[in-house]
TORKOL-4160 file (C-alpha; in steps of 0.2 Angstrom, whole numbers, padded with zeros to 4 digits, m for minus):
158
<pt num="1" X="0862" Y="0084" Z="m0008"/>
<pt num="2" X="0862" Y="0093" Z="0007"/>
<pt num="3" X="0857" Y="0112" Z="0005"/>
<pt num="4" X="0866" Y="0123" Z="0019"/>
<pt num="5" X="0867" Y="0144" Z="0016"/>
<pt num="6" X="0872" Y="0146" Z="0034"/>
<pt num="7" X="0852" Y="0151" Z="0038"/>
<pt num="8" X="0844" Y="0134" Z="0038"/>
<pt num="9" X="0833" Y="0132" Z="0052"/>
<pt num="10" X="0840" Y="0114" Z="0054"/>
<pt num="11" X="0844" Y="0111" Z="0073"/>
<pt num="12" X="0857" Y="0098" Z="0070"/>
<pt num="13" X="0869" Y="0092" Z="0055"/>
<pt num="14" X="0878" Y="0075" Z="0053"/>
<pt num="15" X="0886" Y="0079" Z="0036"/>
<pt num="16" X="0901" Y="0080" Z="0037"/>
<pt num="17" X="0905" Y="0095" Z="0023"/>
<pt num="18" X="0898" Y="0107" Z="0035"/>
<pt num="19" X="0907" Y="0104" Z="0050"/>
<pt num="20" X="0907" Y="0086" Z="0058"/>
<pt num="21" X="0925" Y="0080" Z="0057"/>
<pt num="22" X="0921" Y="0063" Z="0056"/>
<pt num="23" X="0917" Y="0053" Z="0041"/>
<pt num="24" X="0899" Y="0046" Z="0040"/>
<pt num="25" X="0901" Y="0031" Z="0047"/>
<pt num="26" X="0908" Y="0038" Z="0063"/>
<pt num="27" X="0896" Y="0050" Z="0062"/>
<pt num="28" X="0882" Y="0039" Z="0063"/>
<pt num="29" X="0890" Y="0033" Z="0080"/>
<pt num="30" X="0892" Y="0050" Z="0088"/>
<pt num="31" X="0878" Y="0063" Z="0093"/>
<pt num="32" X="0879" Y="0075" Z="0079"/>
<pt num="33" X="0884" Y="0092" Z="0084"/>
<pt num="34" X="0871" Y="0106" Z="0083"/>
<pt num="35" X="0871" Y="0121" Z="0070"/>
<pt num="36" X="0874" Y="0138" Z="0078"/>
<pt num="37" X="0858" Y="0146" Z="0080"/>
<pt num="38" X="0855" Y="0163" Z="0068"/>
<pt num="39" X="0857" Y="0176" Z="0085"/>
<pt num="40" X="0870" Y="0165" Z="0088"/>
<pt num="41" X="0880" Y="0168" Z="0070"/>
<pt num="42" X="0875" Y="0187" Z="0072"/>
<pt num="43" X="0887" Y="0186" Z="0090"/>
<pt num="44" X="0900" Y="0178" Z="0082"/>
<pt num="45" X="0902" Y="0190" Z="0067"/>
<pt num="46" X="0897" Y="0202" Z="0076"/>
<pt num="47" X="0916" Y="0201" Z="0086"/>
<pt num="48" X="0924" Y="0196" Z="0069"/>
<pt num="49" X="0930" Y="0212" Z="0062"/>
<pt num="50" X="0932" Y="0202" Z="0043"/>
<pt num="51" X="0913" Y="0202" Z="0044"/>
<pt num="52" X="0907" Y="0217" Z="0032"/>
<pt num="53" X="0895" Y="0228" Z="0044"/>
<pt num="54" X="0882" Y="0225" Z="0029"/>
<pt num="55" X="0883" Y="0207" Z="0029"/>
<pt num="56" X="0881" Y="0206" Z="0047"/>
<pt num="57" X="0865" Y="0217" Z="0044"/>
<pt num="58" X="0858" Y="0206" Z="0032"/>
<pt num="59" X="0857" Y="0193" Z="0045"/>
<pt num="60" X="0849" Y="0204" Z="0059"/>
<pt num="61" X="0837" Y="0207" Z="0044"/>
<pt num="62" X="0832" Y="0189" Z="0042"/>
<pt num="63" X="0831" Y="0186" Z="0062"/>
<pt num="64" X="0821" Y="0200" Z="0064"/>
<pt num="65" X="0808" Y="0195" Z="0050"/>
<pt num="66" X="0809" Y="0177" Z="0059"/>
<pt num="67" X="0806" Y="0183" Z="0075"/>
<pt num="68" X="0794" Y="0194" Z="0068"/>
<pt num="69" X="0803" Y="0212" Z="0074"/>
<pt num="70" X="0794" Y="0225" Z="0062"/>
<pt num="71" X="0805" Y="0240" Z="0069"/>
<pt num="72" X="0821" Y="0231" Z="0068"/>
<pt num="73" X="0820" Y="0227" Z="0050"/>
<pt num="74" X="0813" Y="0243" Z="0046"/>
<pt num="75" X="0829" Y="0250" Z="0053"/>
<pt num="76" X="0841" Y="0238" Z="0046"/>
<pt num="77" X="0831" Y="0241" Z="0030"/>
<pt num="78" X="0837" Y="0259" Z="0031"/>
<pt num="79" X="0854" Y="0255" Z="0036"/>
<pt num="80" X="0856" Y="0243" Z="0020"/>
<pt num="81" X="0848" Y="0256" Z="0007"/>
<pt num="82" X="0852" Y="0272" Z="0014"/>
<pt num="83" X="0841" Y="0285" Z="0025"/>
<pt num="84" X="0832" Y="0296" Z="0014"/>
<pt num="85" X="0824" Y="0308" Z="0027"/>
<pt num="86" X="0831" Y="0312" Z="0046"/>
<pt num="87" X="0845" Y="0301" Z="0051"/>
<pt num="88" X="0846" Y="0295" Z="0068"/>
<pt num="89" X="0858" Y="0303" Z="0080"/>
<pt num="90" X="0875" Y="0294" Z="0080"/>
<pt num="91" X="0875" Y="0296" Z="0062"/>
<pt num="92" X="0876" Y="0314" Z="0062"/>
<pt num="93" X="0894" Y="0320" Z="0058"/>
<pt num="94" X="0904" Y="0334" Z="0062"/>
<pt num="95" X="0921" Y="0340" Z="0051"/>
<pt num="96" X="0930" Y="0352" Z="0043"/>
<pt num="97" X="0923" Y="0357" Z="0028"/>
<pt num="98" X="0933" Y="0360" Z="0012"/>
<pt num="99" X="0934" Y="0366" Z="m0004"/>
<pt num="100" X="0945" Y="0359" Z="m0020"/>
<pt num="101" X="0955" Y="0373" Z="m0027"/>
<pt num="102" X="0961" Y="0365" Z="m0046"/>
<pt num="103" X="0978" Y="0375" Z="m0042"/>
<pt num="104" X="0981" Y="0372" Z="m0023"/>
<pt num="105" X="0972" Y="0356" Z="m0018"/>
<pt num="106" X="0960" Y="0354" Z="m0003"/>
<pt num="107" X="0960" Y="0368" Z="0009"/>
<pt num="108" X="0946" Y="0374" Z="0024"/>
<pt num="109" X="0932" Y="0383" Z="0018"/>
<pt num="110" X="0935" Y="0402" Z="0028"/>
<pt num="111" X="0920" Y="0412" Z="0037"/>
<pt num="112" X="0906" Y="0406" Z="0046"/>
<pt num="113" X="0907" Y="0386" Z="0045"/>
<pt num="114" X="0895" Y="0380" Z="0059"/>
<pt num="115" X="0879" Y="0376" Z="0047"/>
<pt num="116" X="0892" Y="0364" Z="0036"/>
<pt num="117" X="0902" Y="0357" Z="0049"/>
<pt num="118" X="0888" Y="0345" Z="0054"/>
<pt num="119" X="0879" Y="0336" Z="0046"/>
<pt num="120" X="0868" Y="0318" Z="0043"/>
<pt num="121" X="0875" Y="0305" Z="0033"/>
<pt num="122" X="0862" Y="0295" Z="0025"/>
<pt num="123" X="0873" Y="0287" Z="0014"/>
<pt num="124" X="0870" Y="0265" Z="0013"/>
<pt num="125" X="0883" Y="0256" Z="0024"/>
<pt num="126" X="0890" Y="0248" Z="0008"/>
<pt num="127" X="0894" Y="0265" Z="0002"/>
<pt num="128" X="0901" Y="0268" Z="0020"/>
<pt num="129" X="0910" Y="0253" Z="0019"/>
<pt num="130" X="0916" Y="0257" Z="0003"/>
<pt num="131" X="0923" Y="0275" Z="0009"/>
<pt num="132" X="0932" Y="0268" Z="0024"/>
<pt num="133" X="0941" Y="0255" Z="0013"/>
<pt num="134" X="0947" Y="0268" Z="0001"/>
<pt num="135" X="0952" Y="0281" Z="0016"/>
<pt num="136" X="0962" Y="0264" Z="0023"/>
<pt num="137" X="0972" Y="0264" Z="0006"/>
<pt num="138" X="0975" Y="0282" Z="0006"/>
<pt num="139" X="0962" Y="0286" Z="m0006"/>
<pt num="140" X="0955" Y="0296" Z="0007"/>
<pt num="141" X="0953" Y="0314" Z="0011"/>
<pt num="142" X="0967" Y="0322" Z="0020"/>
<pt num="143" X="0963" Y="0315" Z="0037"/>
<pt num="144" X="0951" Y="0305" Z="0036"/>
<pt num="145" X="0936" Y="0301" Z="0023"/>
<pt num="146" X="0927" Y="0312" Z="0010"/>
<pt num="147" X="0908" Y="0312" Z="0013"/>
<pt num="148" X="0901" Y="0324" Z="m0001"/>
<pt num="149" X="0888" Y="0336" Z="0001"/>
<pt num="150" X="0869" Y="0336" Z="m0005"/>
<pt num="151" X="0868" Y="0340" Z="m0022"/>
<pt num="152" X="0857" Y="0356" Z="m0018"/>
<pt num="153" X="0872" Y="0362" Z="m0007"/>
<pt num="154" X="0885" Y="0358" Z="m0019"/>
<pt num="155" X="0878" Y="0369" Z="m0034"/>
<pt num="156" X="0874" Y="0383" Z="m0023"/>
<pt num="157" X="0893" Y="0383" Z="m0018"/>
<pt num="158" X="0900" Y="0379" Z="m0036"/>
């Protein structure tokens, strides 16, 4: 049985279940076509927006601990798990802030805003994933996504 996860580290593949078109004895005539390389996948689902952004990091993971890229999976570690101290820079927000009222919904916070209206989001890309695909179904917040505040933010406001 031939074991193929999309990773193997096989150069070429003459089975035809994953990907040769012809049947085997054709494809023991021809030159067997060779596997997409693991930078080569990343590129490709890299462009494909069906690709979930955390699935597409996984990979990076695995080519970096290959190619032996200590920094990078460090990164892509924090990407995957969530940042729990200083987040890098493009993954500092900035919004209106809002309260929920339980009789009038959602509304802008009034007064001095600027300390809330910016902040890190440390939050796992699955959890980011998982936000954007309820905003797209109009789970959302009003426009756009809710990203909660820290918990020692949110009972000092409660």
């Amino acid at each position: 049985m031939h074991y193929f996860d999309g990773l193997c580290s096989l150069s070429r593949c003459t089975c035809p279940q994953f990907g040769c078109d012809a049947g085997e004895e054709q494809a023991a005539l021809e030159e067997p076509r060779p596997l997409p390389s693991i930078i080569e996948q990343i590129q490709r689902h890299a462009l494909d927006h069906s690709v979930p952004i955390s699935a597409l990091l996984r990979r990076v993971k695995l080519a970096a601990a290959k190619l032996g890229l200590g920094a990078v999976e460090d990164w892509v570690d924090q990407e995957l798990q969530g940042y729990t101290s200083d987040v890098p820079e493009y993954r500092v927000l900035q919004g209106q802030p809002m309260v929920r009222n339980p009789y009038s919904g959602w509304s802008p916070i009034g007064g001095s805003v600027k300390g809330l209206s910016k902040r890190g989001n440390g939050q796992s890309i699955a959890e980011i994933e998982h936000l954007l695909a309820n905003a797209a179904k109009g789970m959302g917040f009003i426009f756009g996504i809710q990203i909660p505040y820290a918990a020692h933010l949110t009972r000092r406001t409660a």
